[in-house]
N, C-alpha and C positions, 0 to 999 in steps of 0.2 A: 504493500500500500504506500510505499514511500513514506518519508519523513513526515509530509507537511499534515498538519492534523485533518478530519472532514470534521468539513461544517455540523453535519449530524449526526448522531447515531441513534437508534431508537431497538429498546432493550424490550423486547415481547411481540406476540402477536396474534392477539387477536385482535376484535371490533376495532379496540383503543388505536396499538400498535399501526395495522394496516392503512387504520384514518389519519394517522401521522403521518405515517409515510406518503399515502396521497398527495396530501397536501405541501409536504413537504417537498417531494418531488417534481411538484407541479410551479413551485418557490426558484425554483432552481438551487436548492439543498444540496444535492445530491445523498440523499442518504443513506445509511448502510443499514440494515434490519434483521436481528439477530433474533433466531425465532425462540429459541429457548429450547425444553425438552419437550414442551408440547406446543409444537406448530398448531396454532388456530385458536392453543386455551379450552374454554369450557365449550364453547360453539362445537368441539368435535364430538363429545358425547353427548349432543343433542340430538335430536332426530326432527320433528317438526318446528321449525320457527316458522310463527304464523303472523306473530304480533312488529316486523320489525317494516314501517312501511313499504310500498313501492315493490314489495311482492304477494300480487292480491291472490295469488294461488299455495301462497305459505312456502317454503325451501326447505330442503333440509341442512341442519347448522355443519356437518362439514362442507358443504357448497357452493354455501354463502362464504364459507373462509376461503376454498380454494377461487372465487370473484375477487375476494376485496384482495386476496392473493396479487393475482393475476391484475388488476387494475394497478395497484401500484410498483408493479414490476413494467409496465405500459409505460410508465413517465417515468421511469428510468431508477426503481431505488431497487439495489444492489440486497439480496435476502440470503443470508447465511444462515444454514442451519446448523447452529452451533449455540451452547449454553456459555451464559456469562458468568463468573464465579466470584469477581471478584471485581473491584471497583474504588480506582482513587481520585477522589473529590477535592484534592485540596490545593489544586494548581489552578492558575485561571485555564489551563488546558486540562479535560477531563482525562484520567485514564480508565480503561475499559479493559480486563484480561479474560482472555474465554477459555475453558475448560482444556482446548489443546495447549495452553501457554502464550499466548500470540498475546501479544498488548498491541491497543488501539487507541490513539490518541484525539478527542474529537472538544470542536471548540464549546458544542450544545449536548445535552443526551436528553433524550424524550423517555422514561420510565412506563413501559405501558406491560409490566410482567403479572397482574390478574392477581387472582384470589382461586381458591380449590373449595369446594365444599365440602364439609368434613361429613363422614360416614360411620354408622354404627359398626360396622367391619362385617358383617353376616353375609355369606357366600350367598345366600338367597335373594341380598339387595343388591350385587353386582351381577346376578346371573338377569334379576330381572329390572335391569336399568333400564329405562326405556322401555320397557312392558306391563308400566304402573306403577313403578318406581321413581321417583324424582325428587330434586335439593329443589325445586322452583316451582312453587303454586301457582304466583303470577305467570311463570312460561305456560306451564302448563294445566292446571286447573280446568281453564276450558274444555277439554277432553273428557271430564268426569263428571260435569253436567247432571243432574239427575241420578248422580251413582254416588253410591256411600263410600266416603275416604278415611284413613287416618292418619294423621299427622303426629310426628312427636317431636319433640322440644321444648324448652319450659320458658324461652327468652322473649323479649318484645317481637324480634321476626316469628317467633313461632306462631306468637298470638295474633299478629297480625294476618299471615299467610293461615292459620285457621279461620280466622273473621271473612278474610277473602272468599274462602273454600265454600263459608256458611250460606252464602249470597248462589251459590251453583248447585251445592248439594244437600238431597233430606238432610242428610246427618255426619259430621263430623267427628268421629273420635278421636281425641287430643289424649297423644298416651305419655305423663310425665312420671320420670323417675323416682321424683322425693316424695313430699307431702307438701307440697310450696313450690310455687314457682319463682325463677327468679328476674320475670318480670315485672315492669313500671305498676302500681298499683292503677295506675288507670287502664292500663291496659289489660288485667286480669277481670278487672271490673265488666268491661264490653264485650272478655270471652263467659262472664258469670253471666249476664244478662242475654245472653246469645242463646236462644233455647235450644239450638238445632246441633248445637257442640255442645256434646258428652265428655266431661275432663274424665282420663281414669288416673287417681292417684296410684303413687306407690309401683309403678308398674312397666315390667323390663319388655324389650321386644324380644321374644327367641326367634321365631322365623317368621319368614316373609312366605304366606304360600301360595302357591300355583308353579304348573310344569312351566309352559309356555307365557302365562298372564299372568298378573295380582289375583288370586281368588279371596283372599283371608288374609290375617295378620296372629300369631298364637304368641300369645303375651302371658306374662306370669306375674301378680303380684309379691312384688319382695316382702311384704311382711307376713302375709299367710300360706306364700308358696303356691295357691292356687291356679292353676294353667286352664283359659280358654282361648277359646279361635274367635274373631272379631272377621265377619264375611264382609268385607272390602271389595272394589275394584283399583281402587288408587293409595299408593302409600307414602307419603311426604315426611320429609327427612327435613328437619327447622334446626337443627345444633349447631349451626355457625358456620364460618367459612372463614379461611387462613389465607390470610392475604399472602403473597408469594412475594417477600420483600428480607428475609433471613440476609442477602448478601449486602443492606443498604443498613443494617443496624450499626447503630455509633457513628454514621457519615450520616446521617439526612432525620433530620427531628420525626419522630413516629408515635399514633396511638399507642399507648398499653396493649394493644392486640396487634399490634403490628403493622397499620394501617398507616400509607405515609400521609403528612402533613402539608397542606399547601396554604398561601394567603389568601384567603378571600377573593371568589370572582375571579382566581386566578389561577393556572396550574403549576406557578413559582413553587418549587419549594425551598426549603433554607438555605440553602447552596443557589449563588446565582449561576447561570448555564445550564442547571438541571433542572427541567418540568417532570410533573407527572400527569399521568392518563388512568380511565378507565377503571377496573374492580380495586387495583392498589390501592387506592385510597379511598374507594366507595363504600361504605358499610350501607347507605341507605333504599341506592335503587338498584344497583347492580342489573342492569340489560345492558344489550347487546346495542341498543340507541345510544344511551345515555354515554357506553363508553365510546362509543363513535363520536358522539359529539364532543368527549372533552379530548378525545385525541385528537380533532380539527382543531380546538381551542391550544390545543401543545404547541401542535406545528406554529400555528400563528404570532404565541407567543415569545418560540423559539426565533422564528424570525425577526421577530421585531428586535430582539435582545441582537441578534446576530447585526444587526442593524444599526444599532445604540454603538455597538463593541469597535464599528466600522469592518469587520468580517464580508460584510458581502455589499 
């Protein structure tokens, strides 16, 4: 790559990443796009995205990555598929090291490495991912219309992604672990007044059933050890999501969960040259929109910054 640094680099890719690079490409950036270990992010273990505009017959989310792919490989940015491990922030020039050892020198980095959604770990919730299994209500809820769900988790997305559910289906089973949840008390409240969500305290998932679909859910409560089946079509997984940002700790100010930090209205984060995009710092919406939109917000205000610096 020669000495002289690139204007950009942009660290992930999915929604965020790819809108970075669009736009960044389209800038004349040139930038370099390092996919990570999972090219596309959470978009690849999707199956129907219906809800993302401008495709009124729905995609399917590896598709859609291999377009935004392909769209911004069209205006020229450079996609490596290679993991970044490492990362020094403290020159006005970025450094960048990727898993073979290569250091990369760049004036801007655009952050757009997602969030994972955490899983109970039961061979019955990966066999049936995508066959009424899902970390996302809002993606996918609409599918279970009319059909009995259950969700577990005890936090304000749980309660909310239940309330959602309640508005589609007869009845909601909400299956928490303790005896308390450790949700916002208002928002325990609106799942108490919600007739159609059935809380079960005390109560572990053993398995997810059906061969091929969700038929069931067989739960067991931990204080009296009693095991029944809960006849389900759809089974939602609300216990959090791990923002993928492990290599930015002690370089760039972060939530308590991990979640990076930006200024207000802006995708600055503490480090000037570095933005962030997309699920890294979203706990609140987390779609495949919303992280498209702040990756067009990155590039732009990588630009500008590149602009200020006299870089380009």
């Amino acid at each position: 790559m020669g000495n002289e640094p690139l204007k950009t680099v942009i660290i992930g890719s999915g929604p965020a990443g790819y809108t970075a690079a669009i736009y960044a490409a389209r800038a004349n950036l040139n930038p370099v796009l390092y996919t990570g270990k999972e090219p596309g992010g959470q978009l690849m273990i999707t199956t129907d995205v219906e809800n993302f505009p401008g495709y009124p017959e729905g995609i399917m989310g590896p598709q859609m990555m291999e377009d935004l792919k392909n769209q911004a490989a069209r205006f020229g940015t450079e996609i490596k598929y290679e993991l970044i491990d490492r990362v020094d922030f403290s020159g006005e020039v970025k450094k960048i090291f990727t898993e073979g050892g290569e250091e990369v020198s760049a004036h801007s980095v655009i952050i757009s490495t997602g969030a994972s959604a955490k899983w109970l770990g039961l061979e019955s919730e990966q066999r049936l991912n995508n066959n009424g299994v899902s970390a996302c209500a809002v993606c996918d809820g609409f599918f279970y219309r009319g059909k009995e769900v259950a969700i577990v988790g005890a936090g304000d997305s749980a309660c909310e992604e239940a309330l959602y559910l309640s508005n589609l289906c007869p009845t909601v089973h909400m299956l928490v672990r303790r005896d308390e949840m450790r949700a916002s008390k208002i928002m325990q409240d609106r799942v108490a007044k919600q007739e159609n969500i059935k809380v079960y305290w005390n109560t572990e998932t053993e398995e997810i059933l059906g061969d091929t679909e969700v038929t069931g859910v067989r739960v067991r409560n931990n204080v009296t050890d009693e095991v029944s089946d809960i006849p389900i079509a759809g089974f939602f997984v609300a216990i959090g999501h791990t923002p993928n940002t492990k290599i930015f700790e002690g370089v760039l100010d972060m939530e308590e969960t991990g979640y990076l930090r930006h200024r207000p209205n802006t995708t600055h984060t503490n480090v000037e040259g570095v933005f962030v995009s997309g699920d890294a710092a979203d706990h609140v919406y987390r779609q495949a929109i919303t992280a498209a939109g702040t990756g067009c917000m990155a590039a732009l205000d990588a630009e500008r910054y590149l602009g200020e610096q006299g870089i380009i």
